[in-house]
C-alpha positions in Angstrom: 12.8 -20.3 5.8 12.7 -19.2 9.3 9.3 -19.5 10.8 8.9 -16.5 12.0 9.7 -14.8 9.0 7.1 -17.2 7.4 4.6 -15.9 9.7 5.2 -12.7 8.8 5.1 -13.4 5.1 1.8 -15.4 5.7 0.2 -12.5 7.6 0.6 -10.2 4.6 -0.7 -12.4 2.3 -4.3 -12.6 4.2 -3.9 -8.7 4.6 -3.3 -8.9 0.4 -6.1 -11.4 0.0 -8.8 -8.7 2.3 -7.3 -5.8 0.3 -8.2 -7.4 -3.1 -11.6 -8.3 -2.0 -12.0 -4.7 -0.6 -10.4 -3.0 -3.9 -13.1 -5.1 -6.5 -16.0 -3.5 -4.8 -14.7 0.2 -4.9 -16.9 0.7 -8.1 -20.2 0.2 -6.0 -19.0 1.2 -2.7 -15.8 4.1 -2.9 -15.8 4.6 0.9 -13.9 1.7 1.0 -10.5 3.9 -0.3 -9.2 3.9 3.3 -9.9 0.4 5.0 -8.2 -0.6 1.1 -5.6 1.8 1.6 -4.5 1.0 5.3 -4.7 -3.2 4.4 -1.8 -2.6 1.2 -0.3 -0.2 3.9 0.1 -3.1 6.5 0.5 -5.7 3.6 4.0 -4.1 2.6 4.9 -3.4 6.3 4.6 -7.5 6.9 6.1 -8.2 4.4 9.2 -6.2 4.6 9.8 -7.3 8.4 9.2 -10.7 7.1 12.0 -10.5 4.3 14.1 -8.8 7.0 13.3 -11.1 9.5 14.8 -13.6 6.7 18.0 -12.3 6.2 19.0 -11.7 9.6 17.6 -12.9 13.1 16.0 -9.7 14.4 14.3 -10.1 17.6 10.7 -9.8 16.6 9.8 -7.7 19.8 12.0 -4.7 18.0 10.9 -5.4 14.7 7.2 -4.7 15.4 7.7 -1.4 17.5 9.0 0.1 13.7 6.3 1.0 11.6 8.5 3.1 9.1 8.3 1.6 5.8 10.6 4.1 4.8 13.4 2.8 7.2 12.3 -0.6 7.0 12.4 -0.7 2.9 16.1 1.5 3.5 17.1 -1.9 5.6 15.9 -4.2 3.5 17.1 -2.7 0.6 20.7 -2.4 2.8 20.7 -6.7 3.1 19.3 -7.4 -0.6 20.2 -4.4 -3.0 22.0 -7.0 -5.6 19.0 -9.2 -5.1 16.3 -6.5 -6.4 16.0 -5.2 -10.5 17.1 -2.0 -10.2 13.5 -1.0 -11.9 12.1 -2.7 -8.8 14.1 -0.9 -6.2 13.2 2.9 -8.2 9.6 1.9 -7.9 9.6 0.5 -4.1 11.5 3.6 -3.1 9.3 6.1 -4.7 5.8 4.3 -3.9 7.0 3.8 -0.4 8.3 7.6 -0.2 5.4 9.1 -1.1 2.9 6.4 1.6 5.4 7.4 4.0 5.0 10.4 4.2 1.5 10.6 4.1 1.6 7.8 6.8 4.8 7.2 8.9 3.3 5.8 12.2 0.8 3.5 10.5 -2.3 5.3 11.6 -3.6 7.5 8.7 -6.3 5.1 7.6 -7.1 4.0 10.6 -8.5 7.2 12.4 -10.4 10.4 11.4 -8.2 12.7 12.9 -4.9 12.9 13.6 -2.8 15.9 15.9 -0.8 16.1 18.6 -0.4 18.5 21.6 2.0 20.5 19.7 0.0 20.1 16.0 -3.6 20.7 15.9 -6.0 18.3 14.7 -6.7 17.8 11.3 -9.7 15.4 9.7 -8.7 13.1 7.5 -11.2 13.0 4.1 -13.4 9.2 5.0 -14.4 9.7 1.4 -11.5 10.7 -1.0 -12.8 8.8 -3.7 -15.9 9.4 -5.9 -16.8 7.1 -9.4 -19.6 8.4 -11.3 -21.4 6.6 -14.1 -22.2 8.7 -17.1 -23.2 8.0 -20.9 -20.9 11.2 -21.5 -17.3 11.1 -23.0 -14.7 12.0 -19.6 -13.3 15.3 -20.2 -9.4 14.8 -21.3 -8.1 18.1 -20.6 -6.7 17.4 -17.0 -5.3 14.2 -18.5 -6.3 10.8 -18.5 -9.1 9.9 -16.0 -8.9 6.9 -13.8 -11.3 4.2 -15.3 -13.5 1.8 -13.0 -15.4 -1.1 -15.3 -17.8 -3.5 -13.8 -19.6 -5.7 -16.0 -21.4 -4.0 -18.3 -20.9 -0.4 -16.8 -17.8 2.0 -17.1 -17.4 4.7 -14.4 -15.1 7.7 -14.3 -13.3 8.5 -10.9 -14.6 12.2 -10.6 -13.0 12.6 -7.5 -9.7 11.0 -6.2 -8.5 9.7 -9.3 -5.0 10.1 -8.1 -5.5 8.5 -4.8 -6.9 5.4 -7.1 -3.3 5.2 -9.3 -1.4 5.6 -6.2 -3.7 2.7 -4.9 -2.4 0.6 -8.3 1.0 1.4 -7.4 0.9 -0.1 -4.2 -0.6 -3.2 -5.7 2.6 -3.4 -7.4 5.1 -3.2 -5.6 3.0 -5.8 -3.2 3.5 -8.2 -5.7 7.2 -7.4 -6.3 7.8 -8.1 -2.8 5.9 -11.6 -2.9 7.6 -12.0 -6.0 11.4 -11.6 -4.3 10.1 -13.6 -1.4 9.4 -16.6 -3.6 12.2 -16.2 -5.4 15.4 -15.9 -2.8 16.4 -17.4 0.4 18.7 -14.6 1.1 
C-alpha cells in the first residue's frame, strides 16, 4: 500500500481508538457528545482520503484542503463502487448525507458558534445529550428510547436520544471503511 495512504489510514485509526475511549464514558459524563462526535467525523474523513489516496496518486496538499465527506465518499465511491456491498454503499451515503449536512467544512464540533458575514451566528447546543437514571419503566410512546448500561446501572437518554443512534451509525460505517481497507488493494 502506498505510504501515504497508510498514514492516512493509520491516523484514523488513533482518531477511532480516542473516539471509543470518549464514547464508553458518555453514561457518566454526556458532554462528551461533541469532542465524540467531531473524532468519528475526522475518523471517516482520514479514512476516505486514505482509501482514495490508494487508488489513485492524489497529491496530498489537494487532498487535505477537501473536507467534504460528501464529495469525498462521491469519489471514493466513483473508484470502488463494485468493490462495496451494495447494503454498505446505501448506509455510507445516507450516514454521510445526513453528517454532511450538519457539518460540511469540518467545524461543527469543534466551535460554539458558527456564522458568517452574510449568516448570523448561531450557538451550537455543548450539551445535546442528557442520560438519566431512573428505577421507572421509559415511557414507549415516542418510540424506543436510546439505552446506556454501565455495570450494574441502566440509564435512559432523556435528551438527545437521536443524536446517540446517529452516533452508532457513524460507528458503523467506520468499521465498514476499515473493513474495505483491510480487505482490497484497489
Amino acid at each position: 500500500m502506498d505510504k501515504s495512504a497508510q498514514r492516512y489510514i493509520d491516523l484514523a485509526f488513533e482518531y477511532h481508538v480516542a473516539a471509543m475511549a470518549l464514547n464508553s464514558q458518555i453514561f457518566d459524563a454526556p458532554y462528551l457528545y461533541n469532542p465524540t462526535a467531531y473524532l468519528l467525523r475526522h475518523t471517516i474523513e482520514l479514512l476516505l482520503k486514505g482509501l482514495i489516496i490508494k487508488e489513485i496518486k492524489v497529491g496530498k496538499k489537494n487532498i487535505n484542503a477537501q473536507h467534504s465527506l460528501l464529495s469525498l465518499w462521491a469519489h471514493l465511491n466513483k473508484l470502488a463502487s463494485p468493490a462495496f456491498e451494495k447494503s454498505d454503499i446505501a448506509l455510507i451515503r445516507s450516514v454521510i448525507t445526513k453528517i454532511d449536512k450538519k457539518d460540511f467544512s469540518s467545524t461543527r464540533y469543534r466551535y460554539p458558534y458558527k456564522g458568517s458575514k452574510d449568516k448570523p451566528i448561531k450557538q451550537i447546543p455543548l450539551e445535546p445529550v442528557a442520560i438519566s437514571i431512573t428505577d421507572l419503566v421509559p415511557d414507549l410512546s415516542e418510540g424506543i428510547p436510546w439505552i446506556a448500561i454501565r455495570a450494574n446501572q441502566v440509564g435512559v437518554a432523556s435528551k438527545g436520544s437521536k443524536l446517540l443512534c446517529e452516533m452508532k451509525d457513524l460507528f458503523d460505517i467506520i468499521e465498514t471503511l476499515f473493513k474495505f481497507s483491510e480487505e482490497t488493494d484497489m
